[in-house]
N, C-alpha and C positions, 0 to 999 in steps of 0.2 A: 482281348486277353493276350497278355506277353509272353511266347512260352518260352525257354531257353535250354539249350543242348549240353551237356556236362559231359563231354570225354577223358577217358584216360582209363589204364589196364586197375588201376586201383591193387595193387598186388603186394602189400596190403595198405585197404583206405588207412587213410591216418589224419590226424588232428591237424592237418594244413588242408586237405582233402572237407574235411567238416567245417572247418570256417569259410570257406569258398563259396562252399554250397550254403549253408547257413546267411551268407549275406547274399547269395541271388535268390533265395528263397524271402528275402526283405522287400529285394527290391522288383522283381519279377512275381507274377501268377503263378505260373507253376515252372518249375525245375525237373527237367530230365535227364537225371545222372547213369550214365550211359560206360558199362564195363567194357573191353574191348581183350585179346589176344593179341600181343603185340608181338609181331616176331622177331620186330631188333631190339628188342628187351631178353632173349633168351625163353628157356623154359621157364613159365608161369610156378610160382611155390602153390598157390590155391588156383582150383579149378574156378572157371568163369562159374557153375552155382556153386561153389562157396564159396566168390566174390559176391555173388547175387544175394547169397541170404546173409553177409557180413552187411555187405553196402544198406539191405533193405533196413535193418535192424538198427545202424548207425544211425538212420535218417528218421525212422521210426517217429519220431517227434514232430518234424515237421510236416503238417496234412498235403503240403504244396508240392510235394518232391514225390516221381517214380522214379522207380529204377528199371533197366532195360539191359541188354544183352546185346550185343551188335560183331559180325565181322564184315561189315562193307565199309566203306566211303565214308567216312564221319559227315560228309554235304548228304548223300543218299539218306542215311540215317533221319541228317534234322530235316528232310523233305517227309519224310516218313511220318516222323510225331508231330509237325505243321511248327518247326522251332522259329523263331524270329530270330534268331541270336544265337552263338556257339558263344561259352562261356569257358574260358581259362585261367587258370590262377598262375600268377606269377612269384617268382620267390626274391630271384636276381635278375642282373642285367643281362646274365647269359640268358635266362630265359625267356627273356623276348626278342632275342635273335633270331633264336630258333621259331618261337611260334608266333615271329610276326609273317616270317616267310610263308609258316604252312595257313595263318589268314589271309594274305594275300592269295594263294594256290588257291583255296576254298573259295574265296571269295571271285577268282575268275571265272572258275568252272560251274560255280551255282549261282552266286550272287547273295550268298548267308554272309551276312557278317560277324565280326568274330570283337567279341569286348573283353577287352582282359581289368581282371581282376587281384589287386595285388595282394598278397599276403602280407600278414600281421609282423614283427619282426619275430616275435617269439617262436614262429613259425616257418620262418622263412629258410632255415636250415632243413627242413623235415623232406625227405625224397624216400621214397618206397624201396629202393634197392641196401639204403644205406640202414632202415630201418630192417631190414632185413640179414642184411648182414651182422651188425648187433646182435640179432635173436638168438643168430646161428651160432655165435661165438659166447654166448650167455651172459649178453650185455642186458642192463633194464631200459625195456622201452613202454614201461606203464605210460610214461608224461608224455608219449609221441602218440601213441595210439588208443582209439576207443577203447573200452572194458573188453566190448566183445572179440574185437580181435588181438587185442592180446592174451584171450584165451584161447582161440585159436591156437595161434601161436606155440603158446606152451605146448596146447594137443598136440604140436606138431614137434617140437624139438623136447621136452619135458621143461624141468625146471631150467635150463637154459633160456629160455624165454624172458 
């Protein structure tokens, strides 16, 4: 059985987040999409559980996918759930500069390897900060993000959202 690691703060999941996971959930057993606190991302907009119960609700669908809560080691982590595999999704070129480095890191220190995952084009624009920003300025972000968290959202800014 193939399990696979899903990181990232998810702050908020969004429909490039959903496809990611939606295709290792095709092709993998099961998927462990795994929220995190990140501190060079700034202050979090939602707390790690209302990540945990956005992210559970998004995935809802899928039988193959948990979701989990983590502040250690993304390697400690996929040691923890028995992961074969850390999965990441890519958008651009810039993004695998960055996260081929920290697969290589991961992969010294543990020996997990890291399979990326690219995203759709229609998708490939979508980043959690920028969706966020949007909200905050009272731009529409129905077609970037799940139902459930764009009502979040609202809860959180009102009709600006």
């Amino acid at each position: 059985m193939a399990v696979v690691l899903y990181p990232g703060s998810f702050d908020p999941v969004h429909n490039g987040h959903l496809e990611i996971v939606e295709t290792a959930a095709r092709l993998f057993d099961e998927v462990v999409v795994a929220a995190m606190r990140n501190p060079q991302k700034g202050e979090p907009l939602f707390s790690l559980a209302e990540r945990e119960e956005m992210i559970t609700e998004v995935f809802s669908h899928l039988d193959n996918v948990r979701v989990t809560m983590f502040s250690s080691l993304v390697v400690d982590l996929a040691k923890d759930v028995d992961a074969d595999f850390i999965v990441k999704g890519l958008r651009a070129v810039s993004d695998f500069e960055s996260e081929l480095q920290m697969a290589q890191m991961n992969h010294a220190i543990s020996g997990v390897d890291t399979l990326f995952i690219p995203s759709a084009s229609e998708h490939s624009f979508l980043a959690s900060r920028l969706i966020r920003e949007i909200a905050r300025f009272g731009g529409d972000i129905t077609s970037m993000v799940p139902p459930v968290v764009s009502e979040r959202m609202k809860g959180r800014w009102g009709d600006r959202a």
